[in-house]
N, CA, C and O atoms as a GROMACS GRO file, in nm:
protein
  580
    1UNK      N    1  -1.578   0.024  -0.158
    1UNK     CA    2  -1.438  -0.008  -0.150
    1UNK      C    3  -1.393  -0.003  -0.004
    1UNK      O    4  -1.433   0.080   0.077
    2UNK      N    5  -1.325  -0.080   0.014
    2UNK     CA    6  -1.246  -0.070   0.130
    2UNK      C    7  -1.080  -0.097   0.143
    2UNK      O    8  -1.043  -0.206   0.099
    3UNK      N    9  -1.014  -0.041   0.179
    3UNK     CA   10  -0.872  -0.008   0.225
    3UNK      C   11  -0.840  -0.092   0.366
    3UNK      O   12  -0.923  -0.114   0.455
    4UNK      N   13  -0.711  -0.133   0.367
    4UNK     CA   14  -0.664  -0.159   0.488
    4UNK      C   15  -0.529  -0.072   0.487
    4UNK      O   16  -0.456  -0.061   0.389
    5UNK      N   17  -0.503   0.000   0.636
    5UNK     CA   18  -0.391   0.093   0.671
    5UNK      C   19  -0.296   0.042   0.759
    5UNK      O   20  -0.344   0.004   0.866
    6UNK      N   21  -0.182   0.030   0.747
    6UNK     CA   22  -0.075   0.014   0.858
    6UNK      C   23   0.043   0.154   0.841
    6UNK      O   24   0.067   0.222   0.741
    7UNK      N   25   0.087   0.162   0.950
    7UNK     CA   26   0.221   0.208   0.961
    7UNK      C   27   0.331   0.212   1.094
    7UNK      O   28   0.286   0.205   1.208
    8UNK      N   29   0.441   0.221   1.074
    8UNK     CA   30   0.549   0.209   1.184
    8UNK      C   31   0.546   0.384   1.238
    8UNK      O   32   0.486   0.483   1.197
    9UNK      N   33   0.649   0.358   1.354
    9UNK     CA   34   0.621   0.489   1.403
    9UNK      C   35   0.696   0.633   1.290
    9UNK      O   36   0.700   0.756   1.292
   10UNK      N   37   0.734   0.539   1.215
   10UNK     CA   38   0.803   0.648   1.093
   10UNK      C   39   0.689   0.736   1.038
   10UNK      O   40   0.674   0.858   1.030
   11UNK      N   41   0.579   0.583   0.987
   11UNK     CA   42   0.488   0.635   0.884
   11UNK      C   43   0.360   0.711   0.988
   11UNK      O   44   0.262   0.767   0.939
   12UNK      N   45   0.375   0.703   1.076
   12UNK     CA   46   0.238   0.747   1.138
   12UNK      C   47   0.191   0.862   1.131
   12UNK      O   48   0.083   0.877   1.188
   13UNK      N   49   0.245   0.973   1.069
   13UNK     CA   50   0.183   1.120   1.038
   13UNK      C   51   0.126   1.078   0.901
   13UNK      O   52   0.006   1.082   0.877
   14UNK      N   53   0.218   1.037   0.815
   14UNK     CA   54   0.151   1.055   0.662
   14UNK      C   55   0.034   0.886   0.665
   14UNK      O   56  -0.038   0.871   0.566
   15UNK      N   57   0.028   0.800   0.754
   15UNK     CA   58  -0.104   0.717   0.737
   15UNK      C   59  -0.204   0.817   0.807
   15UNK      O   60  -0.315   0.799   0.757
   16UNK      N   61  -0.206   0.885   0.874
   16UNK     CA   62  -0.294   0.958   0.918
   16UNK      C   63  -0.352   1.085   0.839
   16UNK      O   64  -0.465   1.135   0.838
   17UNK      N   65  -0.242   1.114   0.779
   17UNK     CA   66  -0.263   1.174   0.618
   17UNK      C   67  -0.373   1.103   0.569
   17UNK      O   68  -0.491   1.137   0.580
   18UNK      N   69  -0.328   1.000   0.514
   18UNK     CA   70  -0.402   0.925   0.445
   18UNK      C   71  -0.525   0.882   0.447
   18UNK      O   72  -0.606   0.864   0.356
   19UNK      N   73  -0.529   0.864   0.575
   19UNK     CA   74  -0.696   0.807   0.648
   19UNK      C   75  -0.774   0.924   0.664
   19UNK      O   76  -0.895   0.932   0.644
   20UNK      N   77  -0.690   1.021   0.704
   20UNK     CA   78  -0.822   1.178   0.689
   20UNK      C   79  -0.853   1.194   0.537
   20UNK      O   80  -0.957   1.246   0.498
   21UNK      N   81  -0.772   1.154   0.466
   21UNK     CA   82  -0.839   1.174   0.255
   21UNK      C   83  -0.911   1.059   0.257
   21UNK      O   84  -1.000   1.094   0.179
   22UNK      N   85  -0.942   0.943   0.289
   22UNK     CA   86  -0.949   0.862   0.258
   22UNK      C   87  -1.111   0.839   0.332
   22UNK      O   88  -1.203   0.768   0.292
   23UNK      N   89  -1.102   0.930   0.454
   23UNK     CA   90  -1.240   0.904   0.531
   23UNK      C   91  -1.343   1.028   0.478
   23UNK      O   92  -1.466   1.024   0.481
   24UNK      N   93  -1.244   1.161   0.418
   24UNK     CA   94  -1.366   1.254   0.375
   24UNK      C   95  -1.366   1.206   0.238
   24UNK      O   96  -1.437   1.276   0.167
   25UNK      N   97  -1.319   1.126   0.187
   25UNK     CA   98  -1.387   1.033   0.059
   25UNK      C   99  -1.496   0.952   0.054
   25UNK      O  100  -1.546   0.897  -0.044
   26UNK      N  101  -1.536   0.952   0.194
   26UNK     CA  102  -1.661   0.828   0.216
   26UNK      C  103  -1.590   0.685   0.200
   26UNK      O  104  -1.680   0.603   0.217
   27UNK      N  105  -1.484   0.624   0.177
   27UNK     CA  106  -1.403   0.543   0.163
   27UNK      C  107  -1.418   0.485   0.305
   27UNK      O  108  -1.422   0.557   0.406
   28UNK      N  109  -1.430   0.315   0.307
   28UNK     CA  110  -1.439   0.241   0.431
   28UNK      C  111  -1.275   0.195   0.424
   28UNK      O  112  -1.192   0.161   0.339
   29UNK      N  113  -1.286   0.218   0.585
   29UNK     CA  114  -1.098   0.211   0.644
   29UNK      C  115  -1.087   0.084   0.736
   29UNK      O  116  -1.190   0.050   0.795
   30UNK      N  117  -1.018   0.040   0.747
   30UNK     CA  118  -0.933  -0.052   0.856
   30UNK      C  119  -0.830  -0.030   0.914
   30UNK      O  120  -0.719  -0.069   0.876
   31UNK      N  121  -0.844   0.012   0.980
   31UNK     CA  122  -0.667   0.093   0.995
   31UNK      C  123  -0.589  -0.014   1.114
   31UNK      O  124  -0.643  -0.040   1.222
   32UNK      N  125  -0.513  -0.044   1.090
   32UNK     CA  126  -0.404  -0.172   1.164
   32UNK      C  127  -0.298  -0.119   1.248
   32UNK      O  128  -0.238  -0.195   1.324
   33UNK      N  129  -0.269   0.018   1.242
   33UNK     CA  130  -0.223   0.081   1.339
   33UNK      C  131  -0.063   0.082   1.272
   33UNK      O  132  -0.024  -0.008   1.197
   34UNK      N  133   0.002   0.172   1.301
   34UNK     CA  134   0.044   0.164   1.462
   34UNK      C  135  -0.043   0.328   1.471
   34UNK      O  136  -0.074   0.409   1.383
   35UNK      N  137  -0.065   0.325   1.635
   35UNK     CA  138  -0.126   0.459   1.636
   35UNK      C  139  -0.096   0.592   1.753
   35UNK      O  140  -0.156   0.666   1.830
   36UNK      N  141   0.086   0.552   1.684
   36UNK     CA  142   0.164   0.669   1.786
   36UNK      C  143   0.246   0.705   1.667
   36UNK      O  144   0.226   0.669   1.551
   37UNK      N  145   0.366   0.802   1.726
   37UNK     CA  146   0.512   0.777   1.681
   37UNK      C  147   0.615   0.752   1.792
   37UNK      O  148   0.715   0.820   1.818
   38UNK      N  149   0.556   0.607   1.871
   38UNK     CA  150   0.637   0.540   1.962
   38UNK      C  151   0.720   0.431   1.872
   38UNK      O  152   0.657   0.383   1.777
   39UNK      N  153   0.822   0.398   1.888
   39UNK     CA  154   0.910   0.299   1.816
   39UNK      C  155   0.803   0.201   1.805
   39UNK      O  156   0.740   0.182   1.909
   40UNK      N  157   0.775   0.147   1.724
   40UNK     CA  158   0.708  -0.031   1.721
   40UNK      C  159   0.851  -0.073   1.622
   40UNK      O  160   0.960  -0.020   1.603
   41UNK      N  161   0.764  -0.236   1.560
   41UNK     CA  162   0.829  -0.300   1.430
   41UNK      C  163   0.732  -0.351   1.330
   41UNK      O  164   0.656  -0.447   1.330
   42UNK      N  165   0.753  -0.274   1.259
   42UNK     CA  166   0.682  -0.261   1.165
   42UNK      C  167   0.565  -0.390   1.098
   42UNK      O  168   0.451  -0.372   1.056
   43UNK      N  169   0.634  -0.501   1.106
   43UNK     CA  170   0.595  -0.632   1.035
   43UNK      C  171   0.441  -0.672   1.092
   43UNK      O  172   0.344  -0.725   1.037
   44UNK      N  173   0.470  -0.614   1.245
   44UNK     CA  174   0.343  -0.671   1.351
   44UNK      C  175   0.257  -0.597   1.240
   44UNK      O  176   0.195  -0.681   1.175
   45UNK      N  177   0.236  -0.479   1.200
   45UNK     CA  178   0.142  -0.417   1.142
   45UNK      C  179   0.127  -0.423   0.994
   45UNK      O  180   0.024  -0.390   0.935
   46UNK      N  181   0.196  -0.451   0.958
   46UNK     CA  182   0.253  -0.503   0.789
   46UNK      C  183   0.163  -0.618   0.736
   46UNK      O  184   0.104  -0.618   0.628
   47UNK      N  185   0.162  -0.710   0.823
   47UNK     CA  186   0.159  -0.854   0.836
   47UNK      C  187  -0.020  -0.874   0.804
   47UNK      O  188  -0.062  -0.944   0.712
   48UNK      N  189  -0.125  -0.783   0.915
   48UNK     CA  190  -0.277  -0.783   0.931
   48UNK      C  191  -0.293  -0.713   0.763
   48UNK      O  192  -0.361  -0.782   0.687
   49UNK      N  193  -0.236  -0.585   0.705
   49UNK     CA  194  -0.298  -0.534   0.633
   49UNK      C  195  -0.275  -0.628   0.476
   49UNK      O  196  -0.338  -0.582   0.381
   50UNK      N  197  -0.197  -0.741   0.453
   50UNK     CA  198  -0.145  -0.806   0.358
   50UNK      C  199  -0.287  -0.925   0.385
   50UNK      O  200  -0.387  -0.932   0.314
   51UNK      N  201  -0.265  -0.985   0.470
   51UNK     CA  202  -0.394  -1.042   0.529
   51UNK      C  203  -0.559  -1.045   0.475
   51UNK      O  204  -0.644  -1.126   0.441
   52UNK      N  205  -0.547  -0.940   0.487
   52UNK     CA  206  -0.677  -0.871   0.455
   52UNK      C  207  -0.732  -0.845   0.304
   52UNK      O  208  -0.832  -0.880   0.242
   53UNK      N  209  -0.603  -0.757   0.272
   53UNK     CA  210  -0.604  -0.773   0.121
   53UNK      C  211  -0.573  -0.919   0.041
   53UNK      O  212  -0.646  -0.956  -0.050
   54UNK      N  213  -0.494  -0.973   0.070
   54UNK     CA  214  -0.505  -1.102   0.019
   54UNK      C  215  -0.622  -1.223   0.034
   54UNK      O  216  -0.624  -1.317  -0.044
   55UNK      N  217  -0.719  -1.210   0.144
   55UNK     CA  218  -0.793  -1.230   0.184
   55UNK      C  219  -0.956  -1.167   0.120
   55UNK      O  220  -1.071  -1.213   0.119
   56UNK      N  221  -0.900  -1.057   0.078
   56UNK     CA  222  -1.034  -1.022  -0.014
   56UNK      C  223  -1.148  -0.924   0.101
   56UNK      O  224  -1.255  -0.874   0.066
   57UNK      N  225  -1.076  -0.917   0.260
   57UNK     CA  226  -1.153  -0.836   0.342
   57UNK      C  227  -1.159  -0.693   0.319
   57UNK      O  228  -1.244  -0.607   0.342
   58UNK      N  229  -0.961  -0.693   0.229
   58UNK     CA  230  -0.965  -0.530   0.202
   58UNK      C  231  -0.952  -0.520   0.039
   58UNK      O  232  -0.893  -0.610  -0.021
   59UNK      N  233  -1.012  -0.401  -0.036
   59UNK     CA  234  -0.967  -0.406  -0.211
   59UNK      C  235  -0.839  -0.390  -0.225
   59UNK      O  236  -0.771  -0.458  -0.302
   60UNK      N  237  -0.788  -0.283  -0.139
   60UNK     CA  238  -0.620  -0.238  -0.156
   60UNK      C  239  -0.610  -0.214  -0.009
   60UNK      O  240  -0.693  -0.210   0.081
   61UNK      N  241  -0.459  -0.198  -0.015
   61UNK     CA  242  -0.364  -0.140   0.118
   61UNK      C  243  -0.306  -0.040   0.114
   61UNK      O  244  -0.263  -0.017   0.001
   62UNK      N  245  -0.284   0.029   0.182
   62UNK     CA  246  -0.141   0.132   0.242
   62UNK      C  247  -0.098   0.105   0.331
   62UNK      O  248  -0.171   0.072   0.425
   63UNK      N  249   0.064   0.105   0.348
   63UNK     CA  250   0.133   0.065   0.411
   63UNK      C  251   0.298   0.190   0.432
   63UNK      O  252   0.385   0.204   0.346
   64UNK      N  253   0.297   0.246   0.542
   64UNK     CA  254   0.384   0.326   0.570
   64UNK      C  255   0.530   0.314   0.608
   64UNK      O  256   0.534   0.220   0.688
   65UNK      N  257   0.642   0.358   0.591
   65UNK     CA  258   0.775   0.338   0.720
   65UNK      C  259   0.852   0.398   0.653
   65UNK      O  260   0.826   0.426   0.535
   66UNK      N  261   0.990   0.438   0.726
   66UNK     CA  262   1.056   0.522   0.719
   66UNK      C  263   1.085   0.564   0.593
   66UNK      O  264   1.070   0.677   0.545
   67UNK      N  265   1.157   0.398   0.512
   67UNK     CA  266   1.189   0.420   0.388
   67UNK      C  267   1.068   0.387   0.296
   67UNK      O  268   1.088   0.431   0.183
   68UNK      N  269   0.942   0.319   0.310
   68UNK     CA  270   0.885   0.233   0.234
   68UNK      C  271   0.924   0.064   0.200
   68UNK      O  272   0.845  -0.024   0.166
   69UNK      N  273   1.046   0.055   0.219
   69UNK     CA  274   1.106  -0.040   0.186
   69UNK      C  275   1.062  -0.175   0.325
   69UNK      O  276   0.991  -0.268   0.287
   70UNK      N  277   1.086  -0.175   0.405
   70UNK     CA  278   1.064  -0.260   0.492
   70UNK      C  279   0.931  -0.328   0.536
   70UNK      O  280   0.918  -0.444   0.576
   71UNK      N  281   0.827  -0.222   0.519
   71UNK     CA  282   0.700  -0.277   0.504
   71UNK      C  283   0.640  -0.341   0.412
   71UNK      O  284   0.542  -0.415   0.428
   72UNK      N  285   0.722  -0.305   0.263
   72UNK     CA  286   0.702  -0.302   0.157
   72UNK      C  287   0.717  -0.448   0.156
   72UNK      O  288   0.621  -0.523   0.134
   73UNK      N  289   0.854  -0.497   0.182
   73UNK     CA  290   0.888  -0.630   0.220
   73UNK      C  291   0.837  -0.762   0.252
   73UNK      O  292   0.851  -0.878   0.213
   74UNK      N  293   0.772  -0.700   0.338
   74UNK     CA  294   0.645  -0.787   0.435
   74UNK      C  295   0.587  -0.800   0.374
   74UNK      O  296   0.589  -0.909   0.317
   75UNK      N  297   0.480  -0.693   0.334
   75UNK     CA  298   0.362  -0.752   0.271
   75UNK      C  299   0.386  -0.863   0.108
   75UNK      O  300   0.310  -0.945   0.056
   76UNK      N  301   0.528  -0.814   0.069
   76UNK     CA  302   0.530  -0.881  -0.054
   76UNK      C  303   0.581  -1.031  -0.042
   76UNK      O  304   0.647  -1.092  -0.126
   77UNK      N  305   0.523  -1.088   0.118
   77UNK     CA  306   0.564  -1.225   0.098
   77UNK      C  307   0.460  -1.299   0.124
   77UNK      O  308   0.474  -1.405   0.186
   78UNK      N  309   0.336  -1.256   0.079
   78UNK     CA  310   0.238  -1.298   0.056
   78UNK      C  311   0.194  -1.328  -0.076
   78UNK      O  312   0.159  -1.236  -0.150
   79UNK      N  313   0.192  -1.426  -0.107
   79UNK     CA  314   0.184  -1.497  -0.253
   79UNK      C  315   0.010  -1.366  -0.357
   79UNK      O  316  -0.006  -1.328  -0.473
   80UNK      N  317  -0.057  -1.350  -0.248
   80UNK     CA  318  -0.173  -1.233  -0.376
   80UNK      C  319  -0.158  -1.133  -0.364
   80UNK      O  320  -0.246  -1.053  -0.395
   81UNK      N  321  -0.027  -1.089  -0.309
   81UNK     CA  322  -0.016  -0.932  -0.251
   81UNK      C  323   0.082  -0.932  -0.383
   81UNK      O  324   0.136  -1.037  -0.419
   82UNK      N  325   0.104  -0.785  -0.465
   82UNK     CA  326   0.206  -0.724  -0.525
   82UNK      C  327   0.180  -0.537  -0.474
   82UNK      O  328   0.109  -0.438  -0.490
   83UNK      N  329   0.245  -0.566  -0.436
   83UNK     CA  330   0.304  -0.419  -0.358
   83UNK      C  331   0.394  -0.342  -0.405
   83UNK      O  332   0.492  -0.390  -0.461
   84UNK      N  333   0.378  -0.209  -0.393
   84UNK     CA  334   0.443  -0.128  -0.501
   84UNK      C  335   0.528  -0.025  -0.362
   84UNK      O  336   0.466   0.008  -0.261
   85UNK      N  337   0.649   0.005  -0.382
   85UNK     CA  338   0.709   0.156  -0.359
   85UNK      C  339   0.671   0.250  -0.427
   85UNK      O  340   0.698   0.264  -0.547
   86UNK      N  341   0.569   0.363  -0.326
   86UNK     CA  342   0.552   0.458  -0.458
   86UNK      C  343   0.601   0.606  -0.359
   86UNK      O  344   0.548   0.646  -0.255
   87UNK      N  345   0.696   0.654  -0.420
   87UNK     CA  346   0.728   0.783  -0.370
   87UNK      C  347   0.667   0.918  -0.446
   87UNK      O  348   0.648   1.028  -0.393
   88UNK      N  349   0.637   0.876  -0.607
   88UNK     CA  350   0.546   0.970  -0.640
   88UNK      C  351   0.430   0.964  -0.744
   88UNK      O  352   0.372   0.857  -0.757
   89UNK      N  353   0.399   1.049  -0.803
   89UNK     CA  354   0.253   1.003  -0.855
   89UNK      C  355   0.243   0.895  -0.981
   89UNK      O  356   0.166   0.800  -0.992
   90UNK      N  357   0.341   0.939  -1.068
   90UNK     CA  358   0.400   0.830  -1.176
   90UNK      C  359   0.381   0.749  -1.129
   90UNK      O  360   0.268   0.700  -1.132
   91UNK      N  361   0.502   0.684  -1.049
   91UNK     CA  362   0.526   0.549  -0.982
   91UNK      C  363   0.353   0.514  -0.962
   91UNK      O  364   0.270   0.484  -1.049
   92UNK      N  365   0.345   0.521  -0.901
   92UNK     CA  366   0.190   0.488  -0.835
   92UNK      C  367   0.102   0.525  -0.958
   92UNK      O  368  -0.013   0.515  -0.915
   93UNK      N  369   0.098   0.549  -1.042
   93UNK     CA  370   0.059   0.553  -1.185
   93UNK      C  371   0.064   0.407  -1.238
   93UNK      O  372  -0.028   0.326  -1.233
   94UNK      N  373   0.161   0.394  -1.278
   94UNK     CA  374   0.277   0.299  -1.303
   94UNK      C  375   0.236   0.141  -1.252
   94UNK      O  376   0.211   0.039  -1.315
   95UNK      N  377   0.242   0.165  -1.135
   95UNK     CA  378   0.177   0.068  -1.042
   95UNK      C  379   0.102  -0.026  -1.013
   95UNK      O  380   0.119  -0.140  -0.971
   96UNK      N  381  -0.010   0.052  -1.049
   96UNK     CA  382  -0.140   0.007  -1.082
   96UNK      C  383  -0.192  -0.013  -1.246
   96UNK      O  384  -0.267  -0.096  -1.298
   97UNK      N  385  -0.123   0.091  -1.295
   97UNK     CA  386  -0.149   0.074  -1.503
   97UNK      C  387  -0.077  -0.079  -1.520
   97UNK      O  388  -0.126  -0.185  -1.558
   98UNK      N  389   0.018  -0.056  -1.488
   98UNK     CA  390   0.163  -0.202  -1.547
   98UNK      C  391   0.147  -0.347  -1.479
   98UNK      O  392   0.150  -0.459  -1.530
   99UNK      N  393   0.126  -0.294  -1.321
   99UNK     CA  394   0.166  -0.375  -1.212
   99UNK      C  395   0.035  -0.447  -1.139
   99UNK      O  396   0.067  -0.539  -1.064
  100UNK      N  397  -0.098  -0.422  -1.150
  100UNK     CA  398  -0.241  -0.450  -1.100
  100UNK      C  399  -0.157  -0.436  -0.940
  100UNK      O  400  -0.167  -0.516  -0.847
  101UNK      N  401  -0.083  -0.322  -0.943
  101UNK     CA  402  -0.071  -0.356  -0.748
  101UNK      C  403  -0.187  -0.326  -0.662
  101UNK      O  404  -0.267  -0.237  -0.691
  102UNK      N  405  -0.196  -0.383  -0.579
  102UNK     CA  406  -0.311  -0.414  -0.433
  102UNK      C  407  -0.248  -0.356  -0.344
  102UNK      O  408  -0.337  -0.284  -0.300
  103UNK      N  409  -0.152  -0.332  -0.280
  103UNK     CA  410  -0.076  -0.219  -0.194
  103UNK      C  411   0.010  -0.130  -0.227
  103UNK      O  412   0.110  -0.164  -0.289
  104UNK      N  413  -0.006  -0.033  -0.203
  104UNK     CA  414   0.076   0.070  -0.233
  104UNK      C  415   0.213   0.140  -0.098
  104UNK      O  416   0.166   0.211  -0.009
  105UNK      N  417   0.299   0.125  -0.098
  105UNK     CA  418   0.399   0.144   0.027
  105UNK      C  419   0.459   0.230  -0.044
  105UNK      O  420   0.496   0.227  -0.162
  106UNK      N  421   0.470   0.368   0.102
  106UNK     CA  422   0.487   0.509   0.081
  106UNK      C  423   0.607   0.519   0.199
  106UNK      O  424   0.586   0.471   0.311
  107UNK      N  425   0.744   0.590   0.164
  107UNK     CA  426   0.823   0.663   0.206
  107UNK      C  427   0.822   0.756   0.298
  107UNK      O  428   0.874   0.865   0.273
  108UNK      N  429   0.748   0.723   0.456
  108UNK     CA  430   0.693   0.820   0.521
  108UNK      C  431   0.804   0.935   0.526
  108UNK      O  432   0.770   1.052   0.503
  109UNK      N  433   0.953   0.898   0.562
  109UNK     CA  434   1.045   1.012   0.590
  109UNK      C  435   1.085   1.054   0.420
  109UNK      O  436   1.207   1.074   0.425
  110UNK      N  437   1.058   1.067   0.339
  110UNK     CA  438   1.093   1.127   0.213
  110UNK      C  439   0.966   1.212   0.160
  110UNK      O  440   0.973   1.310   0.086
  111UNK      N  441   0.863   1.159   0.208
  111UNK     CA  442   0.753   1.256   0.101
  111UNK      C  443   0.631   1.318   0.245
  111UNK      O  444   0.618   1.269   0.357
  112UNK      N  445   0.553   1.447   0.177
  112UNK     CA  446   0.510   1.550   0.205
  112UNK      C  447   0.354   1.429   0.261
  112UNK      O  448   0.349   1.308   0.238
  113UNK      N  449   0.242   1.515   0.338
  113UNK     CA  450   0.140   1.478   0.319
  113UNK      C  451   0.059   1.448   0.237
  113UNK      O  452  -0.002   1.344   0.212
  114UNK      N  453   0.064   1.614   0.167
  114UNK     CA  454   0.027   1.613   0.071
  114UNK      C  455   0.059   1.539  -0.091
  114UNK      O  456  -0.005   1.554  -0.194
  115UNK      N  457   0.148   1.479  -0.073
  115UNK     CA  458   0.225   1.425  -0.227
  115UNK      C  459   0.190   1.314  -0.157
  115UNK      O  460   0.146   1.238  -0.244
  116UNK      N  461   0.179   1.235  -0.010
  116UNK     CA  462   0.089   1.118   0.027
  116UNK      C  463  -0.031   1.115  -0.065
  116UNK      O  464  -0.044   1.030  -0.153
  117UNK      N  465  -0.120   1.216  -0.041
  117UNK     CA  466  -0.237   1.228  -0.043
  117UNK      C  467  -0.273   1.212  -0.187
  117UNK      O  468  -0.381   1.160  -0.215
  118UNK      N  469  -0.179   1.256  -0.293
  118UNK     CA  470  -0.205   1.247  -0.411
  118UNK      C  471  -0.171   1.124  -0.479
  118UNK      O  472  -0.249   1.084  -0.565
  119UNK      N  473  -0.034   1.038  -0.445
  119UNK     CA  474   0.009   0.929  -0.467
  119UNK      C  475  -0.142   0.874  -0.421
  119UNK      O  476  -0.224   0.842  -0.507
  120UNK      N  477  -0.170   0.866  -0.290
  120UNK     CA  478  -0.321   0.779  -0.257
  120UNK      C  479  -0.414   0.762  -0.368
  120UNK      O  480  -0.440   0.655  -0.424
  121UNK      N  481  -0.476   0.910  -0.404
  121UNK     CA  482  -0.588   0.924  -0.518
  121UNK      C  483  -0.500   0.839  -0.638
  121UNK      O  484  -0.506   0.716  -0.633
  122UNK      N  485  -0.431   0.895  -0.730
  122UNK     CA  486  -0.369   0.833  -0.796
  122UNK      C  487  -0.381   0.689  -0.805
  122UNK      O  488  -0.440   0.623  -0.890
  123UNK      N  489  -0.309   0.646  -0.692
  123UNK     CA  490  -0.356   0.461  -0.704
  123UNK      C  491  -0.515   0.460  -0.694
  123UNK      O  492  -0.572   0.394  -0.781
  124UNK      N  493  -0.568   0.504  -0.630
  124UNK     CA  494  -0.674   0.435  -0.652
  124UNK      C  495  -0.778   0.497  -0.742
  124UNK      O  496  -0.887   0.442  -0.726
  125UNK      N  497  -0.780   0.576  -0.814
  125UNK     CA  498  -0.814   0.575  -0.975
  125UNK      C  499  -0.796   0.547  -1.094
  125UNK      O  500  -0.870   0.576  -1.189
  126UNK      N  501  -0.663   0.470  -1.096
  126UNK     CA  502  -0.578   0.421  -1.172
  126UNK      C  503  -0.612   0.284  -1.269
  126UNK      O  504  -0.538   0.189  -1.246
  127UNK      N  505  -0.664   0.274  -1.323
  127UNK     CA  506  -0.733   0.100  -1.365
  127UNK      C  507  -0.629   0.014  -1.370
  127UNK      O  508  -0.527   0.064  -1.323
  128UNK      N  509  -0.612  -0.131  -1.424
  128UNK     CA  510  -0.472  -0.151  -1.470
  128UNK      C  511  -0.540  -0.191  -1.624
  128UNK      O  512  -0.653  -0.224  -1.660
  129UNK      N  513  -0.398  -0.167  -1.702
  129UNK     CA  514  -0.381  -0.165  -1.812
  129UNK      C  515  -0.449  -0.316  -1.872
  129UNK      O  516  -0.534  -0.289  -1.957
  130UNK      N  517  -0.438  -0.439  -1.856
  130UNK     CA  518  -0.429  -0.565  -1.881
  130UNK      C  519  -0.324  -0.566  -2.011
  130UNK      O  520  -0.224  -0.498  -2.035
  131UNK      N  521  -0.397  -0.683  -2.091
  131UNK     CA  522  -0.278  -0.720  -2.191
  131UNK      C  523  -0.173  -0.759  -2.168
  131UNK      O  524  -0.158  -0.843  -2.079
  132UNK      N  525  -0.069  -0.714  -2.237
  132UNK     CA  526   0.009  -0.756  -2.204
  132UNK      C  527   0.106  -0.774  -2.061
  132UNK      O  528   0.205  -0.845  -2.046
  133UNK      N  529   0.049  -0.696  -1.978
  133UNK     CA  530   0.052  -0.668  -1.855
  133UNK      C  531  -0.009  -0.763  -1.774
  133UNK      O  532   0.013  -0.757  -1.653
  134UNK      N  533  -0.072  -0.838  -1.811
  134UNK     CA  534  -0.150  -0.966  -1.744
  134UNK      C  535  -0.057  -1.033  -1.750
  134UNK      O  536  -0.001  -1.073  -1.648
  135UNK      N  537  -0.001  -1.074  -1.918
  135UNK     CA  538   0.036  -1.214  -1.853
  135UNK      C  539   0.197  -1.194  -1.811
  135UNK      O  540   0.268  -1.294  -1.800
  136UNK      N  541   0.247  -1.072  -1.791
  136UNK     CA  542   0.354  -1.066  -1.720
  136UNK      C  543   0.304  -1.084  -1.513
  136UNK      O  544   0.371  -1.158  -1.441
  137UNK      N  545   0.214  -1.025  -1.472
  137UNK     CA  546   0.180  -1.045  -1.384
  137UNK      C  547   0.167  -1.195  -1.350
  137UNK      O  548   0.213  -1.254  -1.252
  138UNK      N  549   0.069  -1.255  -1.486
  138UNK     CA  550   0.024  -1.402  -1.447
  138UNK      C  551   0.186  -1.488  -1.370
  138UNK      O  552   0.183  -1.585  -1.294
  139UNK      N  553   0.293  -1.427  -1.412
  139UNK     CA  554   0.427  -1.510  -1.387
  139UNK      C  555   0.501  -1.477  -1.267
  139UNK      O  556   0.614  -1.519  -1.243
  140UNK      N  557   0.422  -1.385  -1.178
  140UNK     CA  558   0.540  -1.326  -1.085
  140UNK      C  559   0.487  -1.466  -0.975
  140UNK      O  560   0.578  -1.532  -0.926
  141UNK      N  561   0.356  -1.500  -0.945
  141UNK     CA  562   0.321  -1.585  -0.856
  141UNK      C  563   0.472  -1.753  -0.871
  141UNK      O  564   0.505  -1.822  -0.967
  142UNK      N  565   0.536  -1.750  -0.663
  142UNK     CA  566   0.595  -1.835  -0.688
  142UNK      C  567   0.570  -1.951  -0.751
  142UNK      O  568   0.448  -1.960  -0.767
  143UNK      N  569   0.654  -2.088  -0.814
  143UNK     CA  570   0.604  -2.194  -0.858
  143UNK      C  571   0.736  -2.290  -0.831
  143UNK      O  572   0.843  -2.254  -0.879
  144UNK      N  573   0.729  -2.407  -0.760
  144UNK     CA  574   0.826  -2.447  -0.742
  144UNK      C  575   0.832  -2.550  -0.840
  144UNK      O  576   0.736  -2.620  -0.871
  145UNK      N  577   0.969  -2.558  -0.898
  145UNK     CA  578   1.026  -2.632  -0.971
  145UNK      C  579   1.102  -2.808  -0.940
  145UNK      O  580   1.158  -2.868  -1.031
   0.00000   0.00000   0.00000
């Protein structure tokens, strides 16, 4: 498996969270940066890890920032990306059972490392459900009329 990582200077403690669980997992990383907590904008880094995963270079993503919301954004304007807000383990339960999400976008200023760290595992042990859950998925892809 492999992961692709981004975050803004919000998210950059808890992606770094993430990438230390994620590397003593034996888990292969990409990490897209950002790799301070100097102001950037977020999208520059948003943008490679949607890429990748949609692209099939990465299985899933994480994606960090202040609220979750803005990165979250980005990546979800990529037609194979469905990206999830997950602030806690449910959600990110949820996510992946209901939603087959491929990125997961985390609330760097609202949640702990550790509740990172578990939301992380979580998604990615998570199967998705199918059924009826497919063919609600099958419909989110745009289609112009």
């Amino acid at each position: 498996m492999k992961i692709a990582l981004a975050a803004d200077h919000a998210g950059y403690r808890i992606k770094e969270a993430i990438k230390g669980f994620l590397i003593k997992e034996g888990i292969e990383i990409k990490d897209f940066g950002c790799f301070s907590d100097e102001s950037i904008d977020y999208p520059d880094f948003a943008h490679p890890v949607a890429v990748a995963v949609e692209s099939g270079k990465a299985d899933m993503g994480f994606t960090v920032c202040g609220s979750g919301n803005g990165i979250n954004m980005t990546v979800n304007k990529y037609q194979g990306i469905r990206s999830a807000l997950c602030w806690n383990e449910k959600i990110s339960t949820l996510a992946r059972a209901h939603n087959d999400a491929n990125i997961c976008a985390l609330p760097g200023r609202f949640i702990s490392e550790s509740e990172a760290v578990l939301i992380v595992k979580t998604f990615l042990l998570t199967p998705f459900n199918g059924g009826r859950h497919k063919r609600r998925i099958d419909k989110i892809s745009l289609k112009r009329i």
